[in-house]
N, C-alpha and C positions, 0 to 999 in steps of 0.2 A: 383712643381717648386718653391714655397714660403717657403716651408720647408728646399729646398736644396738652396736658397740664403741667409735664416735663418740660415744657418750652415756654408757657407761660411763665412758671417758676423762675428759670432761668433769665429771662426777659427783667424779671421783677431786681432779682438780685441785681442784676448789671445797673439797672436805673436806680438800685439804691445809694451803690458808691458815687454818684455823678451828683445827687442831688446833695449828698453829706459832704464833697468837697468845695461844691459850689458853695453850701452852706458856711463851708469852715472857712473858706478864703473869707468872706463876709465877715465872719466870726473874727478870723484875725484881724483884718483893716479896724473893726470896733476897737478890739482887745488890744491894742498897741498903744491904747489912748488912755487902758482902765491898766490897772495892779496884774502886774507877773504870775502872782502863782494862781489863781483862779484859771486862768488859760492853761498855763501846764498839768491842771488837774482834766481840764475839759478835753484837750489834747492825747492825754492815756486813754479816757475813754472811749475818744473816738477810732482811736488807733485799733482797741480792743474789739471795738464792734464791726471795724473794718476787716479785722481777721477774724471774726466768726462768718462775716459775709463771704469772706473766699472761701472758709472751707466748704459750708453749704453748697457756693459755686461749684465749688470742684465736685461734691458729690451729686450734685444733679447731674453734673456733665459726664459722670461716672455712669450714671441709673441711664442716663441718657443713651450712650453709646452699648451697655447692656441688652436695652430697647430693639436698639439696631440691629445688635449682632443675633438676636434672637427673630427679628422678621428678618434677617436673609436666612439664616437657617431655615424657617419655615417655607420661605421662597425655594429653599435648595431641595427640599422636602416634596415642596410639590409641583417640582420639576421632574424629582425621581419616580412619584407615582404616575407623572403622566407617561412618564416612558415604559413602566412597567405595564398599562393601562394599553397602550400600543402595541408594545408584544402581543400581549391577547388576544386583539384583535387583528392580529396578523394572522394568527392562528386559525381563528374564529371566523374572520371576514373576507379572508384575504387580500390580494393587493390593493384593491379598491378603494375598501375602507383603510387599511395601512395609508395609503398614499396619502388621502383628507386627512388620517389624523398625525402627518408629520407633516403637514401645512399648516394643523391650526396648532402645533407644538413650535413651529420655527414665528408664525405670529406670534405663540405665547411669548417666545425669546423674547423677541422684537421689545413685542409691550413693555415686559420688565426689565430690560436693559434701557429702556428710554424714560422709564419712570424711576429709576435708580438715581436719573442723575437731577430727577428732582427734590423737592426738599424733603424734608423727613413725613410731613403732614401728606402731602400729597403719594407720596410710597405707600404712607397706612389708608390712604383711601381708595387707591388703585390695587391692592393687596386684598381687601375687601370684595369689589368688584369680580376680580381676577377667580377670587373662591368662590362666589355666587354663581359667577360663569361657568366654572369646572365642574360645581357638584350639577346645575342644570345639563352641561354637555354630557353628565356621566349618566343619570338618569337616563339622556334620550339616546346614547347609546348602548345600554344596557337594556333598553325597551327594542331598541335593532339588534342585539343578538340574539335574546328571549324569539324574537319574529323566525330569524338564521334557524334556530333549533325548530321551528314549529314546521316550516316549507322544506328548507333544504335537504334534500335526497343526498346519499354518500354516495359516491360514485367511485371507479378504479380509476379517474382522472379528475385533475383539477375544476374540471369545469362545472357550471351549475347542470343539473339534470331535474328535471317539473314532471312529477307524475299528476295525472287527469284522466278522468273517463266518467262514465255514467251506470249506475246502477238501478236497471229498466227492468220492471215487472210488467209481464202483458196479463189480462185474464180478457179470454174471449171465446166469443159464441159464433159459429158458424152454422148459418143456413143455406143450403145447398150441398156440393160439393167441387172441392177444387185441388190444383195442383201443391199445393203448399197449404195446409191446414195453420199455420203460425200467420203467415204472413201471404195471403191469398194474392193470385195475379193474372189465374184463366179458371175460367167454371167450367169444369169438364162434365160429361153426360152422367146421369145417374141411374143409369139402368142397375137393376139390381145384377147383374155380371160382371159389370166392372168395379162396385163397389162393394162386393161382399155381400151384398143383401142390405146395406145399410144407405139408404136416401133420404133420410131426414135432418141431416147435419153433424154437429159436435160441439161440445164444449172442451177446455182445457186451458191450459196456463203454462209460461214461460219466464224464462230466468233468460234464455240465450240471445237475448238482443244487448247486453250489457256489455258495453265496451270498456277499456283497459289500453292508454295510451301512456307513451313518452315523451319527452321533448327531451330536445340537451343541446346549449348551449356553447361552442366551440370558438379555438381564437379568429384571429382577425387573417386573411389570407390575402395578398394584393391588394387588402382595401378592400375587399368583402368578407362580411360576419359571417361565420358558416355556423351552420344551426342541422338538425338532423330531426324528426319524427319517425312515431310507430303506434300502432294502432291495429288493434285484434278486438274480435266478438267471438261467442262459442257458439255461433251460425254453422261449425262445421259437423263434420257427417257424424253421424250417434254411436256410441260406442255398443259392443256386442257384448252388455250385461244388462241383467232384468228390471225393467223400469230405463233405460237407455232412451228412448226416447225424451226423455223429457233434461237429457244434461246436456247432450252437445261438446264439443274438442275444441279447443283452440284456433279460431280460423281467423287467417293473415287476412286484414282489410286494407291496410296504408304502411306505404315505410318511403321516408326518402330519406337524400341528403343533400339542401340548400348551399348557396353563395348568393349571397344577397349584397349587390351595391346598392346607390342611391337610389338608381331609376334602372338598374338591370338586375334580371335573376335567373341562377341557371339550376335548375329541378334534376334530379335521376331518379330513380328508384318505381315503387307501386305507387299509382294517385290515383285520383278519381281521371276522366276522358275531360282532358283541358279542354277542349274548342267547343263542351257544350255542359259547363259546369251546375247548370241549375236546375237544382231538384224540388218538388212539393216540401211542403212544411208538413211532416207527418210522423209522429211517435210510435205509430203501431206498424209503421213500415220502416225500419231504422238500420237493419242489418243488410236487406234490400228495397233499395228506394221506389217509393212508393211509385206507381203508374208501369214499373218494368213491364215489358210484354203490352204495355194499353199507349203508350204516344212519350214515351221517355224514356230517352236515350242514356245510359247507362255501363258503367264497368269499372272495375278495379283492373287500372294495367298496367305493367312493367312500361316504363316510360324514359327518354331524356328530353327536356324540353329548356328553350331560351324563351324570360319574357322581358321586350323592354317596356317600359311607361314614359309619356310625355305629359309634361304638366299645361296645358293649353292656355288656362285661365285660374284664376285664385280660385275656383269650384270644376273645373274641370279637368279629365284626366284622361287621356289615349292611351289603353294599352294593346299592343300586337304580339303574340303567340305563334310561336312554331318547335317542332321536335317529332321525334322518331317514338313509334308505338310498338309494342307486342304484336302482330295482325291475328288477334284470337277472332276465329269463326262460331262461337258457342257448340263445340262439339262438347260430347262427355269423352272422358280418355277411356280408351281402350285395355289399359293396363289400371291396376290399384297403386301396383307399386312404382313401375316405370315408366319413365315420364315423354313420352312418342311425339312428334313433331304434328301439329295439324295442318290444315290446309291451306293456311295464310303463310307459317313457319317455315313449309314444305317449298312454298315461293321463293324461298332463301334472300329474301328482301324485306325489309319492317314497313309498316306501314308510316303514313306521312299526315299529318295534319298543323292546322294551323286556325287562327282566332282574330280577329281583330274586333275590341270591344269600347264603349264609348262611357263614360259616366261623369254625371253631372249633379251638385250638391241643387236640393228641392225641398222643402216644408220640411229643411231640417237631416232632407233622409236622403238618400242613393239614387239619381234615375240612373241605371244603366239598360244599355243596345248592346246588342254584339251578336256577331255573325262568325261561323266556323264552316272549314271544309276539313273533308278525311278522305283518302284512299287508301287500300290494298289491294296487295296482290294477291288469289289466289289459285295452290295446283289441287286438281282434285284429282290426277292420277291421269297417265294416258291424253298429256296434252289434254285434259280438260281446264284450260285456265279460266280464270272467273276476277271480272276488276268489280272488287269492292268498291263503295264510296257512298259518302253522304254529303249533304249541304244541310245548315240548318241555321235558326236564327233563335236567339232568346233576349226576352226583356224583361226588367222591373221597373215598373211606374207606379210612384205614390202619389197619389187621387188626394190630394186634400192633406190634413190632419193624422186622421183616422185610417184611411182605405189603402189600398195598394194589391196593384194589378197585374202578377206576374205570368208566365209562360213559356212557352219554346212550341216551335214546329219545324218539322226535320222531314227532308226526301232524302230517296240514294236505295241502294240495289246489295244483296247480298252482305249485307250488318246484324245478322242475327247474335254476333258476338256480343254489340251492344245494345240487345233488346229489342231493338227493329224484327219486322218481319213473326212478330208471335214469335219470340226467341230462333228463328230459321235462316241461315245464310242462303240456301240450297234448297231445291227439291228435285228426287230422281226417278226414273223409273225400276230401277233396277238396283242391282248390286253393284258397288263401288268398282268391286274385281274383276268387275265383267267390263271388257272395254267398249262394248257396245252400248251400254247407259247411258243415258243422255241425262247431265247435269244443267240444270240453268238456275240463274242467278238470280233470288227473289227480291224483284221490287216494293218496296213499301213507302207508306206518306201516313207521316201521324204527328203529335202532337198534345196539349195540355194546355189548362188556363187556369190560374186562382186567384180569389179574389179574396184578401185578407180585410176584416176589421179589426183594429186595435185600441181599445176606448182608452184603454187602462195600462201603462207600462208592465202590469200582470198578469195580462187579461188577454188572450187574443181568440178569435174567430177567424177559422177556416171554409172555402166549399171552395172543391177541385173538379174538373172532368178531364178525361183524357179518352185518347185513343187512336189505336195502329190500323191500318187497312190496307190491305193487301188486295189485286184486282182478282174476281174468280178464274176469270181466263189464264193467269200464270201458274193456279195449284191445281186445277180439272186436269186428271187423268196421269197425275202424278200419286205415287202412293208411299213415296218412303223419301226423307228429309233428315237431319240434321237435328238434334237436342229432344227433349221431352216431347213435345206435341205432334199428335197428326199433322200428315202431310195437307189434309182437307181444309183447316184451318184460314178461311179469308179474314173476322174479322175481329177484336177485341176490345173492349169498351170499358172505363171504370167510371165511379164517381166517389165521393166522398166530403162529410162535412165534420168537424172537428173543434174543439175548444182545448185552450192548453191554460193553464193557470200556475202563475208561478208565487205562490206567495211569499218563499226566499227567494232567492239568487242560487240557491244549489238544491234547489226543491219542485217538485214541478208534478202535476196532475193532468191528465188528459182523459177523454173519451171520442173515438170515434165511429163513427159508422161508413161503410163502406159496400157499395155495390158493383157487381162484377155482370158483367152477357157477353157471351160467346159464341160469335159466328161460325159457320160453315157451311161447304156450297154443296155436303150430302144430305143434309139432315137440319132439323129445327136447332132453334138460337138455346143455348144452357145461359140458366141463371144461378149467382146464389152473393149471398150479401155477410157481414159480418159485426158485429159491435163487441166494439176493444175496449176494455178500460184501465187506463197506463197509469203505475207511477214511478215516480226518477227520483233520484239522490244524485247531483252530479259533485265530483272532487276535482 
């Protein structure tokens, strides 16, 4: 505003000497024709007034370029803080945000070098603008470091690292009895011998379903992102002090390390069993997924796997899966401490599997297909070799708005590592060491189905069934198997129905109820049921 009355000023004075000469020439053509000395009185004064106009002149033009010198200092000012402003956030953001903010420092250039060499009005109004802009850009970068400090994990390397997991309270009531009192998955008998005298149930409560994961963010490798995961629950075995039961050890759930291109990705590490990824929606079974041992196929294994994706259609996507497995038989180890080859390992060959899966966008939401196969191999000692395998198929179909209809059903012969079989790859007659035992390979066929409602983006409804069976003719007259359960064990059954409510985004309530029967080809079916009431805090 001082500049542009500066300029008016100046405007005014110039127009004054033009008008006063024009005036005077007029003046004189008159005065040639009247008396002498009136003119030379009128002439001094005009002379006088003409040099008080220049000096004014010169002092505006003086205030004027003051003006100037004073908005490029300011320009030069806050030139300087942008760069100091960028530092910081080098520091703070690093290159990322560094690189944006010497782009919009080399636009600032730009700006003010190209409005420089406009007039002085338009400088002061682009200078204006310019400061508007900068304290705005400072604020909303100042609101993104404030964010940096809130998220960002410190890591021993450059890169970003995202800590997440869930903090699961189980409280539940168990009627019957069964092989896992947290997290029930076979109803065993309750004669008062095998259970202490006690056939009426239990109550109690758990902290040990609550997970504790990483992620961390790695550079760019041939053009794929590399990225890494890890993920523990304290599912593992109870420590040997009083009240131990109820704390649980740190147990390894997931770890990999990705390379992610556009449409390929290459997996190593511990994962969930790729060629049959889908499990129930269930909170009170979270450490192990729910229906294990009842029709769903299951495991954490040491893994390498390649998947590519093909994009079909603007809502369609082929993906094809294959890689090399751990070949775990669900034995328990023999040793606490040492860690002994089983009977897949003992093959000296990994097992092999692979996926091919279909999905297609629907009311908004995911239909996918997909089908997997798996083999191993395994030695049970003495030339007893035994070929693992399964075939299975899983789907999600959304019904509508509302509904959505998922499941899986799986065959194959000697998989008790992943659940199949009532946890049993095997059943023998005898001792391992005795070469005379006849080992054979337990076939099983089982499966699950759920049928979800979702009224409410908060709100959802569960009811699940499942279940494994085994033919009696394969376990009659065999007495000794592989992992927890009798070798008698035909057949295993679950069901369950559930409500999960999430009223945040990192909040979440549940109750479920769940029912367990347990077959066998010596003796009547065991039952026993349980009702869970969960709550979560996820980070």
């Amino acid at each position: 505003m001082r500049l542009k009355n500066s300029l008016h000023r100046v405007l005014y004075l110039l127009f004054l000497p033009a008008v006063f000469l024009s005036s005077g020439s007029s003046y004189g053509q008159t005065s040639s024709m009247n008396s002498s000395s009136p003119a030379d009185a009128s002439v001094a004064d005009s002379l006088r007034q003409l040099q008080q106009q220049v000096q004014q002149l010169q002092a505006a033009m003086q205030e004027m370029k003051e003006e100037t010198g004073r908005y490029r200092a300011e320009t030069v000012e806050l030139r300087r803080e942008l760069q100091a402003t960028r530092r910081q956030l080098d520091t703070l953001q690093g290159p990322a945000t560094a690189a944006a903010f010497r782009t919009a420092d080399i636009q600032g250039a730009q700006e003010t070098e190209k409005n420089q060499s406009d007039s002085s009005s338009a400088d002061s109004k682009t200078i204006d603008q310019r400061m508007t802009r900068l304290e705005e850009d400072q604020q909303l970068l100042s609101a993104k470091v404030d964010d940096q400090y809130q998220t960002k994990v410190e890591s021993g390397s450059k890169y970003r690292v995202k800590v997440s997991g869930l903090l699961l309270m189980n409280v539940f009531s168990n009627n019957g009895y069964t092989e896992h009192t947290e997290i029930p998955g076979v109803a065993l008998a309750t004669t008062p011998s095998t259970t202490g005298g006690n056939t009426g149930g239990s109550f109690g409560a758990t902290f040990r379903q609550s997970e504790f994961g990483l992620e961390v963010h790695g550079p760019t490798l041939m053009g794929a992102k590399t990225s890494g995961h890890f993920m523990a629950d304290f599912i593992g075995e109870f420590p040997e002090t009083v009240n131990g039961s109820v704390s649980g050890n740190l147990h390894l759930r997931t770890g990999s390390v990705n390379l992610d291109w556009a449409h390929t990705s290459i997996v190593a590490g511990m994962d969930g069993i790729f060629f049959s990824p889908l499990y129930p929606t269930s909170f009170a079974s979270l450490a192990i997924p729910a229906f294990t041992y009842s029709g769903n196929l299951y495991g954490w294994t040491p893994q390498v796997r390649i998947e590519h994706r093909w994009t079909s259609s603007e809502y369609s996507t082929i993906t094809l899966s294959g890689g090399i497995l751990d070949p775990l038989t669900g034995e328990t180890p023999p040793n606490e401490f040492l860690r002994l080859p089983g009977a897949g390992e003992s093959s000296r060959q990994p097992a092999y599997a692979t996926r091919l899966a279909w999905s297609h966008r629907v009311f908004g939401r995911n239909l996918t297909l997909g089908a997997g196969g798996y083999y191993s191999r395994e030695n049970w000692g003495f030339n007893r070799n035994i070929n693992g395998w399964a075939a299975n198929t899983d789907w999600i179909v959304p019904l509508g708005q509302y509904f959505t209809l998922s499941g899986k059903f799986y065959t194959g012969r000697a998989i008790g590592g992943l659940g199949a079989g009532i946890g049993r790859s095997v059943v023998f007659n005898g001792s391992l060491t005795d070469p005379a035992t006849i080992v054979r390979g337990l076939p099983s066929t089982g499966g699950w189905a759920q049928l979800g409602f979702k009224p409410l983006p908060k709100l959802e409804f569960n009811a699940a069934a499942g279940q494994d069976n085994v033919t009696s003719a394969d376990v009659r007259g065999f007495t000794q198997t592989t992992g927890y359960f009798n070798a008698d064990l035909n057949r295993n059954r679950s069901e369950f129905v559930n409500f999960i409510y999430r009223p945040r985004s990192n909040l979440l309530f549940s109750t479920e109820f769940r029912t367990l029967r347990t077959f066998s080809v010596n003796g009547p079916s065991n039952r026993a049921n349980q009702l869970n009431l969960i709550m979560g805090v996820l980070f």
